[in-house]
matplotlib code that plots the C-alpha trace (Angstrom):
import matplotlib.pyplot as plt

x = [125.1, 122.6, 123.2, 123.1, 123.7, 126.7, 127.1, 130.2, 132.7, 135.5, 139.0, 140.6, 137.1, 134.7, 132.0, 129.2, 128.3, 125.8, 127.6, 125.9, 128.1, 128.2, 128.8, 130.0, 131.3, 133.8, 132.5, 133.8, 133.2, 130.6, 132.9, 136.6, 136.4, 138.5, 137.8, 135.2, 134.5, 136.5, 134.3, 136.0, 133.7, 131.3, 131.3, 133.3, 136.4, 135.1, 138.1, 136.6, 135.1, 132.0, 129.6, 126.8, 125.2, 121.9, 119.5, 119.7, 118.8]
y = [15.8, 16.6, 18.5, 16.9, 17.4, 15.6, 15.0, 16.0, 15.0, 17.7, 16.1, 18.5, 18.2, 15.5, 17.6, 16.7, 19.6, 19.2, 20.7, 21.3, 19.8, 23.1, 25.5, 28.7, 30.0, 27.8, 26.1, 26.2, 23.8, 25.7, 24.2, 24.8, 26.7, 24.6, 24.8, 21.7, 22.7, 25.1, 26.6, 25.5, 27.0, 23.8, 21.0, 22.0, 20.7, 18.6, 19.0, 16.6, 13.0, 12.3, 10.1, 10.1, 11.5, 12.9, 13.0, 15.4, 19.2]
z = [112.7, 115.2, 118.5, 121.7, 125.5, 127.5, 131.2, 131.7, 134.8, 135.7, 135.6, 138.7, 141.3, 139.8, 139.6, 137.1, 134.8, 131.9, 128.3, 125.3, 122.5, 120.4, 122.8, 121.4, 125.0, 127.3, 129.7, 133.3, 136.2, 138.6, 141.5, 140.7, 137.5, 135.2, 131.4, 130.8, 126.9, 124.5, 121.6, 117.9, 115.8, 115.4, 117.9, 121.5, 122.2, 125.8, 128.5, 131.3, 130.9, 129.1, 131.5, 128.7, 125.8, 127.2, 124.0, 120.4, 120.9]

ax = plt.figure().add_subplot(projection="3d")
ax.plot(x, y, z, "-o")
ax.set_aspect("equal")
plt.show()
């Protein structure tokens, strides 16, 4: 399964963060700092709302 890039909407400030979809860190919002993406070993774990799939990595 290929790798790809989502734009991601925070659920506590609506900011708009893009995620890669294997991240191997978390992700946090750059505004309020809530967890967008949780590392599992493979694909994240995405926390907020995906908007879109932004094209394979």
């Amino acid at each position: 399964m290929p790798s790809s890039f989502y734009k991601i909407k925070c659920k506590d400030c609506s900011n708009e963060q893009i995620v890669f979809s294997k991240a191997s860190t978390v992700v946090r919002c750059s505004i309020c700092g809530s967890v967008l993406a949780q590392p599992t070993g493979g694909k994240a774990e995405i926390k907020g709302e995906i908007l879109e799939e932004l094209g394979n990595a």
